[in-house]
C-alpha positions, 0 to 999 in steps of 0.5 A: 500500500503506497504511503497516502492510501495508508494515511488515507486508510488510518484517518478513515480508521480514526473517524470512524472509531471516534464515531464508535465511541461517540455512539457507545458501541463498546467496539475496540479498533481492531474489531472495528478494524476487522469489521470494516474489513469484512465490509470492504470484502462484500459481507453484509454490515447488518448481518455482522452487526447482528453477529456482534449482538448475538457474540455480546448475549453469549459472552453476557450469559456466560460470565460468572456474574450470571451464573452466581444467580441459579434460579430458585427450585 
């Protein structure tokens, strides 16, 4: 990649994951990064965003705070 594609490519990165914390989305630059990436590859950003939620319940449901609460019999 020639020097101003990257530059290019790393201001593109700043604003988007600026934008990222401004909404609050939790994500950090590299899963921002690799996002954008599968973007860029064709893959459908709805249908990630979707991935991302359903990775978010699963790694909610498992920590052990939810566990420390066993349903009463």
């Amino acid at each position: 990649m020639d020097p101003e594609a990257a530059k290019t490519a790393r201001e593109s990165l700043d604003l988007a994951f600026h934008m990222s914390n401004i909404l609050e989305t939790g994500l950090d630059r590299h899963t921002l990064s690799v996002l954008i990436a599968l973007c860029d590859l064709g893959l459908n950003p709805e249908a990630l965003a979707a991935v991302v939620k359903e990775l978010r319940r699963e790694t909610l449901s498992s920590t052990p705070s939810a566990s420390a609460h066993p349903p009463s019999s």
